[in-house]
SENU-308392 format. One line per field, with one value per atom (N, C-alpha, C, O, CB): residue number from 1; atom name; x, y, z. Coordinates in nm, 2 decimals. Glycine has a CB too. Layout:
BEGIN
pos [NUM / ...] $
site [CA / ...] $
xx [X / ...] $
yy [Y / ...] $
zz [Z / ...] $
This chain:
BEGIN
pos [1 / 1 / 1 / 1 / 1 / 2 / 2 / 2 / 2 / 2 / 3 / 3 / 3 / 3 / 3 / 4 / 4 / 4 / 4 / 4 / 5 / 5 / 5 / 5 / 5 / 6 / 6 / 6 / 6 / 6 / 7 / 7 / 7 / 7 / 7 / 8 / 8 / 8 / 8 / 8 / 9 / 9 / 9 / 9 / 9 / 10 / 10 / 10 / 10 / 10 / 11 / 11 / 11 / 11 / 11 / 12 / 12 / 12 / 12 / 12 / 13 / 13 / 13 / 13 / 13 / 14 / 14 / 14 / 14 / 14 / 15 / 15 / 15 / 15 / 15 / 16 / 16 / 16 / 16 / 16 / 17 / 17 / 17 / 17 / 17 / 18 / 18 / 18 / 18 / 18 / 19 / 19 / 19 / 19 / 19 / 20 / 20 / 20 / 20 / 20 / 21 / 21 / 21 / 21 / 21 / 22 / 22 / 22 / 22 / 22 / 23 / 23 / 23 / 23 / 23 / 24 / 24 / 24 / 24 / 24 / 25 / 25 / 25 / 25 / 25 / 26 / 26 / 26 / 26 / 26 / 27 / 27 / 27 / 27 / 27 / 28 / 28 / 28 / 28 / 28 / 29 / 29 / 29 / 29 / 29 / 30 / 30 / 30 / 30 / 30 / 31 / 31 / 31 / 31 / 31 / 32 / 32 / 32 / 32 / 32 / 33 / 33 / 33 / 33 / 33 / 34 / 34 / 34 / 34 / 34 / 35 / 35 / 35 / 35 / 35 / 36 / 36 / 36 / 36 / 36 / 37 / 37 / 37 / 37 / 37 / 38 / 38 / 38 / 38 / 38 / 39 / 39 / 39 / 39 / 39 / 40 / 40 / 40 / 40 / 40 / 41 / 41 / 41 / 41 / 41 / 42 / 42 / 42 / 42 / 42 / 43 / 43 / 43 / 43 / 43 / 44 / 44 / 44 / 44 / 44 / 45 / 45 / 45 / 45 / 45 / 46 / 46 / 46 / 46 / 46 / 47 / 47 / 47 / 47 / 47 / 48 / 48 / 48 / 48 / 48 / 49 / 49 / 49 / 49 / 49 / 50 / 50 / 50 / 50 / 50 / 51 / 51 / 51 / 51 / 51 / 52 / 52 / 52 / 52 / 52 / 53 / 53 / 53 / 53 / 53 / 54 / 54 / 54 / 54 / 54 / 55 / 55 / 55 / 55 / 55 / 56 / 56 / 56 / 56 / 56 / 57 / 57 / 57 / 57 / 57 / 58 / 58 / 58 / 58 / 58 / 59 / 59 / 59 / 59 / 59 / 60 / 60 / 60 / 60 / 60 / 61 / 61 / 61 / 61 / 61 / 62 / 62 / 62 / 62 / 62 / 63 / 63 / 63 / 63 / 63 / 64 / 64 / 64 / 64 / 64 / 65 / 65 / 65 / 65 / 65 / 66 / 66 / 66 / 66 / 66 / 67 / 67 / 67 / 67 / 67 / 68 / 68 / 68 / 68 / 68 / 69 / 69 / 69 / 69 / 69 / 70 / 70 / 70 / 70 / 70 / 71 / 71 / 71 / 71 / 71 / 72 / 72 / 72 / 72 / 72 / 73 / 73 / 73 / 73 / 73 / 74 / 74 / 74 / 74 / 74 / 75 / 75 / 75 / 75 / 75 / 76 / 76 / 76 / 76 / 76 / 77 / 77 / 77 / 77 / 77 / 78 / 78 / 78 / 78 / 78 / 79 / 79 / 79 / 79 / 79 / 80 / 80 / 80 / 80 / 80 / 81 / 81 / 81 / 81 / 81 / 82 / 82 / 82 / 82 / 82 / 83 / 83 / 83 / 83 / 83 / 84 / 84 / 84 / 84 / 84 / 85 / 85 / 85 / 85 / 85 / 86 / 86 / 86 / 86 / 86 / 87 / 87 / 87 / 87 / 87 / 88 / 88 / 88 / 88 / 88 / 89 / 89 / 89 / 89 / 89 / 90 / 90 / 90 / 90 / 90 / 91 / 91 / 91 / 91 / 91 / 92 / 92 / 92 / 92 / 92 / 93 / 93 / 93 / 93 / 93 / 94 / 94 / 94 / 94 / 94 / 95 / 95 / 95 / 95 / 95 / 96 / 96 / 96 / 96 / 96 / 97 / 97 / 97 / 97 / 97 / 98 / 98 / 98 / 98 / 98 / 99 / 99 / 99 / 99 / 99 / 100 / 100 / 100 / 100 / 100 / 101 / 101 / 101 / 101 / 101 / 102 / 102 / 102 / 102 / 102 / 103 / 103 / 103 / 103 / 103 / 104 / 104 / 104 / 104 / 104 / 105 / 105 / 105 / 105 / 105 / 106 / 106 / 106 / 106 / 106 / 107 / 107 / 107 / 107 / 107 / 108 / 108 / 108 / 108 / 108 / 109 / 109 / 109 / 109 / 109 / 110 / 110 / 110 / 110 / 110 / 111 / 111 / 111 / 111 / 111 / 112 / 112 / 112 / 112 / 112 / 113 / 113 / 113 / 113 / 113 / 114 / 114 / 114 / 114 / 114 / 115 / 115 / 115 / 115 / 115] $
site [N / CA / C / O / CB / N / CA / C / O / CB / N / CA / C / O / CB / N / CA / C / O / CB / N / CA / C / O / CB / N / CA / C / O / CB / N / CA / C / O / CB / N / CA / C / O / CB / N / CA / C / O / CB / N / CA / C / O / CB / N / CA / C / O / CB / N / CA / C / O / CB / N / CA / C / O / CB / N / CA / C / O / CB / N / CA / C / O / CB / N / CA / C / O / CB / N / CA / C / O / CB / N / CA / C / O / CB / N / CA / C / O / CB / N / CA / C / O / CB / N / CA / C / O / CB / N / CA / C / O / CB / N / CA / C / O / CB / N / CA / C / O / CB / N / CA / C / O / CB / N / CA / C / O / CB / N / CA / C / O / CB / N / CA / C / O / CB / N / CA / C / O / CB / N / CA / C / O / CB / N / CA / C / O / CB / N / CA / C / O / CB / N / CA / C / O / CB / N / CA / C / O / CB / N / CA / C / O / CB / N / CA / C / O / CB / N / CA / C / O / CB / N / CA / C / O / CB / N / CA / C / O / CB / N / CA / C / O / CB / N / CA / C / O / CB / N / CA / C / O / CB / N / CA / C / O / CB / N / CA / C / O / CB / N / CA / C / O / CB / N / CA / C / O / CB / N / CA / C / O / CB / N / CA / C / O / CB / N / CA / C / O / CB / N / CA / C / O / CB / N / CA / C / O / CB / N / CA / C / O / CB / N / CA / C / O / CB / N / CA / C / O / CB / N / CA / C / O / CB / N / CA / C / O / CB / N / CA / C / O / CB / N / CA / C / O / CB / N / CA / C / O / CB / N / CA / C / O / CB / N / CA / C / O / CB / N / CA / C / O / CB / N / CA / C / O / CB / N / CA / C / O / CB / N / CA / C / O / CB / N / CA / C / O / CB / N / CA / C / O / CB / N / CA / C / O / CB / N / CA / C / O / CB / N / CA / C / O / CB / N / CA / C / O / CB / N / CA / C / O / CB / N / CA / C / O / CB / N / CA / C / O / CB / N / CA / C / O / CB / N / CA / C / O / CB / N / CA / C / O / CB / N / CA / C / O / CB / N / CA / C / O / CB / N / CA / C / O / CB / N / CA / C / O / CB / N / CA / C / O / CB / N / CA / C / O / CB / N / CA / C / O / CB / N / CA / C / O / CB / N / CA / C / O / CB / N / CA / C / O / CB / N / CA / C / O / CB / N / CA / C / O / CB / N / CA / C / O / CB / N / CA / C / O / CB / N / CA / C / O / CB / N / CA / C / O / CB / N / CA / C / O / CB / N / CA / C / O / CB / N / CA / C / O / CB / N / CA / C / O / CB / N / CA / C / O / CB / N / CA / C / O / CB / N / CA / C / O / CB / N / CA / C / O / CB / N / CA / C / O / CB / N / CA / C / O / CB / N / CA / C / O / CB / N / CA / C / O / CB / N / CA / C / O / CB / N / CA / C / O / CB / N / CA / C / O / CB / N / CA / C / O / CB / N / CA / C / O / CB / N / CA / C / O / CB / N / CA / C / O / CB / N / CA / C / O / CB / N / CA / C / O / CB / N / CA / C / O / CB] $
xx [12.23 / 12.17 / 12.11 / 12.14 / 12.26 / 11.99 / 11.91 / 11.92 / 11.94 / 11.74 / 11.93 / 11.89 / 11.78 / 11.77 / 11.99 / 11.69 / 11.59 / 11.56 / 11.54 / 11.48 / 11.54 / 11.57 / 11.41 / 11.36 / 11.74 / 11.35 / 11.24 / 11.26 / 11.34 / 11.10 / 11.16 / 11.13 / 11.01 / 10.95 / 11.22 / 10.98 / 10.88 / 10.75 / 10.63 / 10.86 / 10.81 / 10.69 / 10.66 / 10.75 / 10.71 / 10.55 / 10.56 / 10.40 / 10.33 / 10.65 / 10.35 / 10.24 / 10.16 / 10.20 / 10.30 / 10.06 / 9.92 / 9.80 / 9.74 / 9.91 / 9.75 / 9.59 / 9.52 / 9.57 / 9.50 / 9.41 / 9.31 / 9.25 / 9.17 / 9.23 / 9.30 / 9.24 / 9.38 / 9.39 / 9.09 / 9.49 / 9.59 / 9.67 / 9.62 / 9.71 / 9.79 / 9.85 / 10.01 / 10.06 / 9.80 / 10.10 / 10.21 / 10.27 / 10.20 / 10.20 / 10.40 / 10.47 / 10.58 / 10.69 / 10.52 / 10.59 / 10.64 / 10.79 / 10.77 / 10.52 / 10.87 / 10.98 / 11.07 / 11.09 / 11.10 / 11.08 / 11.20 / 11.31 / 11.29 / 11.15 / 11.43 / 11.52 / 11.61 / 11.71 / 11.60 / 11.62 / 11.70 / 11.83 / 11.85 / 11.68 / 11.95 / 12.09 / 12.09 / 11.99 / 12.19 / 12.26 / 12.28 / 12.26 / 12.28 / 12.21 / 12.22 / 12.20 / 12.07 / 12.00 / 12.21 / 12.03 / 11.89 / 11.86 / 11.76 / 11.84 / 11.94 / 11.95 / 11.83 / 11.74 / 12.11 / 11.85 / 11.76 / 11.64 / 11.57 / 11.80 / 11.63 / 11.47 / 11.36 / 11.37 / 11.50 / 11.23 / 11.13 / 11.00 / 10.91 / 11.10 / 11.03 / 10.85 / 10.88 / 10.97 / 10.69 / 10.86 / 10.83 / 10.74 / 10.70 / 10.90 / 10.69 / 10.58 / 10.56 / 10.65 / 10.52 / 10.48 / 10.43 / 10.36 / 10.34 / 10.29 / 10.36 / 10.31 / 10.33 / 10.42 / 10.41 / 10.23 / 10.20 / 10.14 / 10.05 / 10.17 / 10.22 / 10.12 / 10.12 / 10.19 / 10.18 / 10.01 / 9.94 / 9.94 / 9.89 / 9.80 / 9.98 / 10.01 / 9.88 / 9.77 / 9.98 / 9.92 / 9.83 / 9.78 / 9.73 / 9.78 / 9.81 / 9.78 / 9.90 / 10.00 / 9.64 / 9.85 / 9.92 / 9.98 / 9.90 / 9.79 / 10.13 / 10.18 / 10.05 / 9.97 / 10.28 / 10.03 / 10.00 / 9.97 / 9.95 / 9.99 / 9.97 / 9.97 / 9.88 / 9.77 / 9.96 / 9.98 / 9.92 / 9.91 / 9.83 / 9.94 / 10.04 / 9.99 / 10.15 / 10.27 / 9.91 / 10.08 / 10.24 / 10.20 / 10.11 / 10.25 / 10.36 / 10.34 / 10.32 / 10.43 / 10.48 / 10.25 / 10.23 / 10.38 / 10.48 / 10.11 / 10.38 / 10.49 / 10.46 / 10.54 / 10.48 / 10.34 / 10.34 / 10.31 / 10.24 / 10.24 / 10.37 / 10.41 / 10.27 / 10.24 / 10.53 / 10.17 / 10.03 / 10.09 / 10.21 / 9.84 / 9.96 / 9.93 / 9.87 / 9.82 / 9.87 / 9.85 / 9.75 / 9.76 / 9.86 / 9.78 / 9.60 / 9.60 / 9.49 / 9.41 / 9.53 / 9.53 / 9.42 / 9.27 / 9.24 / 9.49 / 9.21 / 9.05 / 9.07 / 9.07 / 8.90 / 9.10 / 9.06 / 9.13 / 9.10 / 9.02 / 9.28 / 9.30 / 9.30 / 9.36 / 9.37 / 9.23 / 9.17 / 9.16 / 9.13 / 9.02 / 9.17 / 9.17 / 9.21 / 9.19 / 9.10 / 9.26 / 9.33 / 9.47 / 9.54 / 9.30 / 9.57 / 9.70 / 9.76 / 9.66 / 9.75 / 9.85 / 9.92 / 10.07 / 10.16 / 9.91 / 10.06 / 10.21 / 10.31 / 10.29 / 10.22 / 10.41 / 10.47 / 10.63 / 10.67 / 10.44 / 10.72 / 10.80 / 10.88 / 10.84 / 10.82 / 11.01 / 11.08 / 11.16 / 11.17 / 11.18 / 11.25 / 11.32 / 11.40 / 11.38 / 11.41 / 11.46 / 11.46 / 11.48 / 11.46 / 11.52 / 11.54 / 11.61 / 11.49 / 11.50 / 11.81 / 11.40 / 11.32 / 11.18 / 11.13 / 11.36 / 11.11 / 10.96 / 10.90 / 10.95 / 10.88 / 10.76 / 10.68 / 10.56 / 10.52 / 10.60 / 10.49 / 10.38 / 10.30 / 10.25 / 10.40 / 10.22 / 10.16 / 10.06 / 9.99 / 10.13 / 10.05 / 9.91 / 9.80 / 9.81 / 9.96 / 9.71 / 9.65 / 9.49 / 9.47 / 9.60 / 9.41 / 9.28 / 9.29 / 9.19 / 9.21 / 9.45 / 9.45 / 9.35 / 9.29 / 9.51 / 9.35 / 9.26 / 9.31 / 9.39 / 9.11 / 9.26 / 9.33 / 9.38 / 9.49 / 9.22 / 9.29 / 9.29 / 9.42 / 9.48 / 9.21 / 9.44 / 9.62 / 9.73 / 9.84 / 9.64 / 9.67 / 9.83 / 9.90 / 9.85 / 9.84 / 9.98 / 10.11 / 10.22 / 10.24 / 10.07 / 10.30 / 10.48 / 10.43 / 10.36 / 10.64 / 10.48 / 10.48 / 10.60 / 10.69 / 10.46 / 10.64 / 10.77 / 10.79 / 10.71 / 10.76 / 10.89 / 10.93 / 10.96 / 11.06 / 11.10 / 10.90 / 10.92 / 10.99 / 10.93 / 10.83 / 11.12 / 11.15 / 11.16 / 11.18 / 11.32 / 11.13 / 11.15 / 11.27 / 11.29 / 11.00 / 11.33 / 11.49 / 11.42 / 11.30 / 11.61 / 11.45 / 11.48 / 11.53 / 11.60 / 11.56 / 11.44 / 11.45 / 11.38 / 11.40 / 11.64 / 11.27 / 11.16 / 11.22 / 11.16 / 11.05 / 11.35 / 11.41 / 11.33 / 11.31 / 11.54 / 11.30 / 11.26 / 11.30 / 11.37 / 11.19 / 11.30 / 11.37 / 11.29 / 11.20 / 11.47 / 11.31 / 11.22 / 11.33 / 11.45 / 11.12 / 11.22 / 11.29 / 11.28 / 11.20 / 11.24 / 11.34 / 11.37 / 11.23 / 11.20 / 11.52 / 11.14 / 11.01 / 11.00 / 11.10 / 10.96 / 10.88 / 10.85 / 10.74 / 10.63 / 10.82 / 10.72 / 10.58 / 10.51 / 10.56 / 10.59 / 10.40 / 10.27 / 10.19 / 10.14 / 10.17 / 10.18 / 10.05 / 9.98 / 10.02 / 10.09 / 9.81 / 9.74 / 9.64 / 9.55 / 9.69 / 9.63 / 9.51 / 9.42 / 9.42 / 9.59 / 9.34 / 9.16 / 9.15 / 9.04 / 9.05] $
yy [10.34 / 10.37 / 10.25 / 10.13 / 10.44 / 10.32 / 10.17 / 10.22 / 10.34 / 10.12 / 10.15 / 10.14 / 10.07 / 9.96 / 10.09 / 10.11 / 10.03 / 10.05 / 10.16 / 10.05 / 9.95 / 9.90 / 9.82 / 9.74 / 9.76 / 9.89 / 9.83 / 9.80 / 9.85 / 9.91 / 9.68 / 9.64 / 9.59 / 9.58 / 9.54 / 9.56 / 9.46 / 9.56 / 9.52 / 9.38 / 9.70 / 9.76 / 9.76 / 9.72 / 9.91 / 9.79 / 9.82 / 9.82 / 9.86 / 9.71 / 9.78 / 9.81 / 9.65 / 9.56 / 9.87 / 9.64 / 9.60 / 9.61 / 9.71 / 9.56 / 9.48 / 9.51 / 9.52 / 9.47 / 9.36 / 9.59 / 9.55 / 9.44 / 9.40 / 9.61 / 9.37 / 9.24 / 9.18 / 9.05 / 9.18 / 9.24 / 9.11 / 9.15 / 9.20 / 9.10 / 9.10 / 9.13 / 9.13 / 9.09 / 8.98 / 9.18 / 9.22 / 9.19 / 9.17 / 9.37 / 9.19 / 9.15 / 9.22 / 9.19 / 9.02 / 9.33 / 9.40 / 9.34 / 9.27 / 9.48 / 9.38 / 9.31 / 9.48 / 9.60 / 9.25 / 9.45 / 9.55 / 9.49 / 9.40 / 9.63 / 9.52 / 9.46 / 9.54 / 9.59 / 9.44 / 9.57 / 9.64 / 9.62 / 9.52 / 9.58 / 9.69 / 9.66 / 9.77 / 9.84 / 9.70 / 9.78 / 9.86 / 9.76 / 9.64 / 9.98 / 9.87 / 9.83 / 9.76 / 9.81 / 9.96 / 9.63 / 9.59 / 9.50 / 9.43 / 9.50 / 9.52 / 9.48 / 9.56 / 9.51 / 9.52 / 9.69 / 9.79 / 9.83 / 9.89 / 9.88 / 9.79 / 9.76 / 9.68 / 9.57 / 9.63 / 9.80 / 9.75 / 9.75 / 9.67 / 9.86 / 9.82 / 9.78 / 9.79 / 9.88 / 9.93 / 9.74 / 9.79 / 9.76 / 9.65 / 9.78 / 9.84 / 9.84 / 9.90 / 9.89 / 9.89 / 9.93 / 9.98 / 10.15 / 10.21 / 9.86 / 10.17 / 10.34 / 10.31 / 10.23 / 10.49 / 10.42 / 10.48 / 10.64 / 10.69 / 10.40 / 10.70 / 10.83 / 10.81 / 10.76 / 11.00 / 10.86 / 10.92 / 11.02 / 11.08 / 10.89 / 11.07 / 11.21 / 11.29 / 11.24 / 11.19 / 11.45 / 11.48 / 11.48 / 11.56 / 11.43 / 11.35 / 11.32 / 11.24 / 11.18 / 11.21 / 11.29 / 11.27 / 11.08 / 10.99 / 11.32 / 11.05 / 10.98 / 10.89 / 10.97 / 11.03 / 10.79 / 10.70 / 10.56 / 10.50 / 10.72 / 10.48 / 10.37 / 10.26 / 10.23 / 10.39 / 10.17 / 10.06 / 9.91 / 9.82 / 10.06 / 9.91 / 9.79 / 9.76 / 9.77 / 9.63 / 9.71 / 9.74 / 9.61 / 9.53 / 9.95 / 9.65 / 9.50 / 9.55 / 9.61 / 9.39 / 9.57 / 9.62 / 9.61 / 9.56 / 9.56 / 9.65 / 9.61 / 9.45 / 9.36 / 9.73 / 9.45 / 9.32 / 9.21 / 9.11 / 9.31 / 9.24 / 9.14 / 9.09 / 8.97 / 9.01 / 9.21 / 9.15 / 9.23 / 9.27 / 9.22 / 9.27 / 9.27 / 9.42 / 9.43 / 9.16 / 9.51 / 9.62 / 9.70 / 9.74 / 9.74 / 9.69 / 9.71 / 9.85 / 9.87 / 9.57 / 9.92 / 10.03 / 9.95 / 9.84 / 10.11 / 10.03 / 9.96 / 9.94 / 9.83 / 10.06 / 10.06 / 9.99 / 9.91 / 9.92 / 10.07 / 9.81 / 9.70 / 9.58 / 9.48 / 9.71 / 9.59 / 9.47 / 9.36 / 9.39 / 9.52 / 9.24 / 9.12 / 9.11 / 9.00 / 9.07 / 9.20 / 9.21 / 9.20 / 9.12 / 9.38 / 9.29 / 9.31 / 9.21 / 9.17 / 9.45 / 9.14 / 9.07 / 9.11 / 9.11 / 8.92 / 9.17 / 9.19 / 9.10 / 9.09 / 9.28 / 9.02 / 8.92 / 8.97 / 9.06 / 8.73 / 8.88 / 8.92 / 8.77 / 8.67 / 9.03 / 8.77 / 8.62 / 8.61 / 8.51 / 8.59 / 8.75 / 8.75 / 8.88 / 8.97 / 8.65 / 8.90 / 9.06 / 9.16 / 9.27 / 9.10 / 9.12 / 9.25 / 9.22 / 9.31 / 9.22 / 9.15 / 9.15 / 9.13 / 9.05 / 9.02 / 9.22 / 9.19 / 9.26 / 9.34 / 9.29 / 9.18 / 9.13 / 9.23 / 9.26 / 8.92 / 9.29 / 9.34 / 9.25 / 9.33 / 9.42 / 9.12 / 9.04 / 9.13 / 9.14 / 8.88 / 9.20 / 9.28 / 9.22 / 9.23 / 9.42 / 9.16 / 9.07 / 9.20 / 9.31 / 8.84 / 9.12 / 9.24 / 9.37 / 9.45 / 9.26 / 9.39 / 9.51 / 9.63 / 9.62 / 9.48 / 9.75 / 9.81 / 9.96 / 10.01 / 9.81 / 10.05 / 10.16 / 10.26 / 10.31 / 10.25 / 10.29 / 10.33 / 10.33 / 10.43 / 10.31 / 10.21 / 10.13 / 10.22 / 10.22 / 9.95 / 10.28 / 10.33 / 10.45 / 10.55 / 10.37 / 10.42 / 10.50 / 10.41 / 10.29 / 10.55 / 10.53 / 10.47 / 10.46 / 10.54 / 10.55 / 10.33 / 10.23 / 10.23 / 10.18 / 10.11 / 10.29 / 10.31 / 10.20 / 10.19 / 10.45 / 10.15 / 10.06 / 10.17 / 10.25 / 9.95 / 10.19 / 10.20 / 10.13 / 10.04 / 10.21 / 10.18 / 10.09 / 10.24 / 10.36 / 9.95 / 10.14 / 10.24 / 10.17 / 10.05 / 10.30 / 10.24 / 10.23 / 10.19 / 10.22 / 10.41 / 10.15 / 10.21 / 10.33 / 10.36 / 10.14 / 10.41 / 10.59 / 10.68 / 10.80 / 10.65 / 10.58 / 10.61 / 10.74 / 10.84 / 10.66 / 10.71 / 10.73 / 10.64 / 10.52 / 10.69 / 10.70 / 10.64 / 10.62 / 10.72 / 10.68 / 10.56 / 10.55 / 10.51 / 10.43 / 10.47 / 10.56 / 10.54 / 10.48 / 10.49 / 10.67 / 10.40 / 10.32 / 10.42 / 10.50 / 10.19 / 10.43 / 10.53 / 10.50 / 10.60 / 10.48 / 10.41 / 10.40 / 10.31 / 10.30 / 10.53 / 10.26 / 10.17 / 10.21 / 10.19 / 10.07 / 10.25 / 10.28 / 10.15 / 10.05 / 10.35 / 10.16 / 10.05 / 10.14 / 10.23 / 9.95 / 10.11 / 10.14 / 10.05 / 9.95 / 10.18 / 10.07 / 9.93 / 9.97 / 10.01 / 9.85 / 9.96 / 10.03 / 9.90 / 9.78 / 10.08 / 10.02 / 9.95 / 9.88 / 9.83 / 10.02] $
zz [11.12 / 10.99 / 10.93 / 10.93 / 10.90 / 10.86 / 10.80 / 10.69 / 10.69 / 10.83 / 10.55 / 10.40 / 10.38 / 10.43 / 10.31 / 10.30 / 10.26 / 10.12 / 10.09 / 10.34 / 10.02 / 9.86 / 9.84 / 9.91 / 9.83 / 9.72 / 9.75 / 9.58 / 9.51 / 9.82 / 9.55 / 9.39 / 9.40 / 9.50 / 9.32 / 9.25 / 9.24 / 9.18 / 9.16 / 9.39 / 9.16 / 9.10 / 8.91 / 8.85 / 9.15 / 8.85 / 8.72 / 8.73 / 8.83 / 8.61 / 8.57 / 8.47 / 8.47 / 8.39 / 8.31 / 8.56 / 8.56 / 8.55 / 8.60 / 8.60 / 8.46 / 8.41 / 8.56 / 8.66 / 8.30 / 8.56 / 8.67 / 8.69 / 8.61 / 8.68 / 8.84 / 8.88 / 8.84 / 8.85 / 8.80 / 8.80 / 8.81 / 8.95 / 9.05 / 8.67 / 8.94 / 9.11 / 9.07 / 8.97 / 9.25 / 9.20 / 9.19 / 9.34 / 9.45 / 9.14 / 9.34 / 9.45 / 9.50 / 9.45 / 9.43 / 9.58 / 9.61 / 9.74 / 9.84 / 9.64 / 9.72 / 9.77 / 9.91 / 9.87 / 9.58 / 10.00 / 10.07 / 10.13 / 10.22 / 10.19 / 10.10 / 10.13 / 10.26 / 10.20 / 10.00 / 10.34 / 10.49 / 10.47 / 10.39 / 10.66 / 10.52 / 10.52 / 10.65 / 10.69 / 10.36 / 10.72 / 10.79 / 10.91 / 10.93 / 10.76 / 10.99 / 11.14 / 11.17 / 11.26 / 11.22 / 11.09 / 11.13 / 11.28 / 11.31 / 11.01 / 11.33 / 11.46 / 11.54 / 11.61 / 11.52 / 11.49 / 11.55 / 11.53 / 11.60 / 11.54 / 11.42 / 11.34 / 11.45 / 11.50 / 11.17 / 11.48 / 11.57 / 11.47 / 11.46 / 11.71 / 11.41 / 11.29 / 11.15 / 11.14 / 11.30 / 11.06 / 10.92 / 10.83 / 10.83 / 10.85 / 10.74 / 10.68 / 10.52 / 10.44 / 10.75 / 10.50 / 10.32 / 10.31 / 10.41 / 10.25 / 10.26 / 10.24 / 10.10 / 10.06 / 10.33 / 10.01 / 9.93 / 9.90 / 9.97 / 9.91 / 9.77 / 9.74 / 9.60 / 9.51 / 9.78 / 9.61 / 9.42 / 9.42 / 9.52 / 9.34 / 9.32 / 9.23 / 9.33 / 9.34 / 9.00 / 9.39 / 9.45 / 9.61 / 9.69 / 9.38 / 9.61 / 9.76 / 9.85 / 9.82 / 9.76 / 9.97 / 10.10 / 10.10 / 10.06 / 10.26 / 10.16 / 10.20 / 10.28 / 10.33 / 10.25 / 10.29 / 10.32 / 10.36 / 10.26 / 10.30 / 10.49 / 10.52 / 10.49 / 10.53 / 10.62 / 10.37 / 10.35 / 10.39 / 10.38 / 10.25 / 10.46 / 10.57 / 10.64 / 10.61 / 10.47 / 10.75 / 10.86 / 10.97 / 11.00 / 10.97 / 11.01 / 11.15 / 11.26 / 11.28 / 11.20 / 11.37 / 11.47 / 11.56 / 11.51 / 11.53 / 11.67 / 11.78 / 11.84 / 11.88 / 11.91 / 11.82 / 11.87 / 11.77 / 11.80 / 11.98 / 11.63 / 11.51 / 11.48 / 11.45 / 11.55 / 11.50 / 11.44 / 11.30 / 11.29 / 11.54 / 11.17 / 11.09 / 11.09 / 11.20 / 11.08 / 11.03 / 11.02 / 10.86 / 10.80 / 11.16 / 10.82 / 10.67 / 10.69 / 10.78 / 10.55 / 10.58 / 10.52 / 10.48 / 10.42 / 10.34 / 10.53 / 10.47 / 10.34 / 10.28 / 10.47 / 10.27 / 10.14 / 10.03 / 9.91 / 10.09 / 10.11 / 10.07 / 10.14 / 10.10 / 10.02 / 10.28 / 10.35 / 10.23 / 10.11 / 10.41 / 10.27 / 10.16 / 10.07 / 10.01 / 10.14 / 10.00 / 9.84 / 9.88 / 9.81 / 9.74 / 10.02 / 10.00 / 10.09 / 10.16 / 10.02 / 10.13 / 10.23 / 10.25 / 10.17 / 10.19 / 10.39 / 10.42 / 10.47 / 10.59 / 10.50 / 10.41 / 10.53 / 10.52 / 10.44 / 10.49 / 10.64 / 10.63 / 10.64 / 10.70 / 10.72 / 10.56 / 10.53 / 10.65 / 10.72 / 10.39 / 10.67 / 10.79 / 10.83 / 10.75 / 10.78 / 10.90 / 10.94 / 10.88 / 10.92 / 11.01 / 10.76 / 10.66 / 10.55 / 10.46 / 10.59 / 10.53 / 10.40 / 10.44 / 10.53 / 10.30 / 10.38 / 10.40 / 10.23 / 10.14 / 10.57 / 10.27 / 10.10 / 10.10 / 10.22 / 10.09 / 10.01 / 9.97 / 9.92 / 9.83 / 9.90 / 9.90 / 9.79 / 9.79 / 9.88 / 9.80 / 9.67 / 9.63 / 9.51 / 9.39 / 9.57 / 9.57 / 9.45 / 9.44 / 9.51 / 9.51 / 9.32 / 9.29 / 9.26 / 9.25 / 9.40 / 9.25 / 9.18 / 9.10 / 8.99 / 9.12 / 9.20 / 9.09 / 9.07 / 9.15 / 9.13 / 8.96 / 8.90 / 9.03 / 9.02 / 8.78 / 9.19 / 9.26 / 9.33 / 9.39 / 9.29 / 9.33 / 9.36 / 9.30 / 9.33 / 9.28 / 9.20 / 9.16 / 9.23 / 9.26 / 9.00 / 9.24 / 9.33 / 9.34 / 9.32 / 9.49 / 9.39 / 9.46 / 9.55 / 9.60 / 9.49 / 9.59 / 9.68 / 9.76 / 9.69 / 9.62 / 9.92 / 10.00 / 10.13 / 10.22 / 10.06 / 10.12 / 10.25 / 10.37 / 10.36 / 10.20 / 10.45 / 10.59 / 10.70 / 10.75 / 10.62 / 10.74 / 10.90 / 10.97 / 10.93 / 10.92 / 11.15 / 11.24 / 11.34 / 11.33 / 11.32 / 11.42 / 11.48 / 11.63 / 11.62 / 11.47 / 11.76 / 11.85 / 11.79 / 11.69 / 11.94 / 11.93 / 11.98 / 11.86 / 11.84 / 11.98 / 11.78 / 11.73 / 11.59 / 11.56 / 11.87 / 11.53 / 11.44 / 11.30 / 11.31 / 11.48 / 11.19 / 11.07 / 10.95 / 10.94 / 11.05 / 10.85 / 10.76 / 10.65 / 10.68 / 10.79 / 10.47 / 10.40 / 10.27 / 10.26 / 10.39 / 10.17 / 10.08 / 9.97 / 9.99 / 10.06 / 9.87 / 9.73 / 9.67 / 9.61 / 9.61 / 9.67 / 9.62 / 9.49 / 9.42 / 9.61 / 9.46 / 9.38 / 9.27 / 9.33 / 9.45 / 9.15 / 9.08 / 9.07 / 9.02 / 8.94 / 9.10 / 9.03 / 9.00 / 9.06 / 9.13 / 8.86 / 8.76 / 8.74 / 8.69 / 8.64 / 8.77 / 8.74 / 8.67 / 8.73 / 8.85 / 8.51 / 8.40 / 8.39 / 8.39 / 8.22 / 8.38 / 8.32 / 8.24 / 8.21 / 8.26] $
């Protein structure tokens, strides 16, 4: 079993930026990918930026150069979301996946980012 604990959300102007934190516990031995997802009120779950299998990088178009995903070390990985804009707002979810392609999601994070 994985846990995943996310922070780092709240209330920004547009064009400022925020730092999104996921913390893993459990079995992270077993952990092969993780990444970011968001939904806004209305709309479908969604992929905001993740580590490939082969520990590349992969973002949503439409935060190409605004968001940066990194990871410090196996149990923790970062959101740096700079350029913020109203479109951005949603809960923000830590994603890991297991060997045997088992998944696991974080309790979620609000960012609100007003005009």
């Amino acid at each position: 079993q994985v846990q995943l604990v996310e922070s780092g959300g709240g209330l920004v102007q547009a064009g400022g930026s925020l730092r999104l934190s996921c913390t893993a516990s459990g079995t992270i031995f077993s952990i092969n990918a993780m990444g970011w997802y968001r939904q806004a009120p209305g709309k479908q779950r969604e992929l905001v930026a993740g580590f490939t299998s082969g520990g590349d990088t992969n973002y949503a178009g439409s935060v190409k150069g605004r968001f940066t995903i990194s990871r410090a070390n196996a149990s923790t990985v970062y959101l740096q979301m700079n350029s913020l804009k109203p479109e951005d707002t949603a809960v923000y979810y830590c994603r890991s996946t297991v060997a045997g392609g088992i998944g696991y999601w974080g309790q979620g994070t609000q960012v609100t980012v007003s005009s």
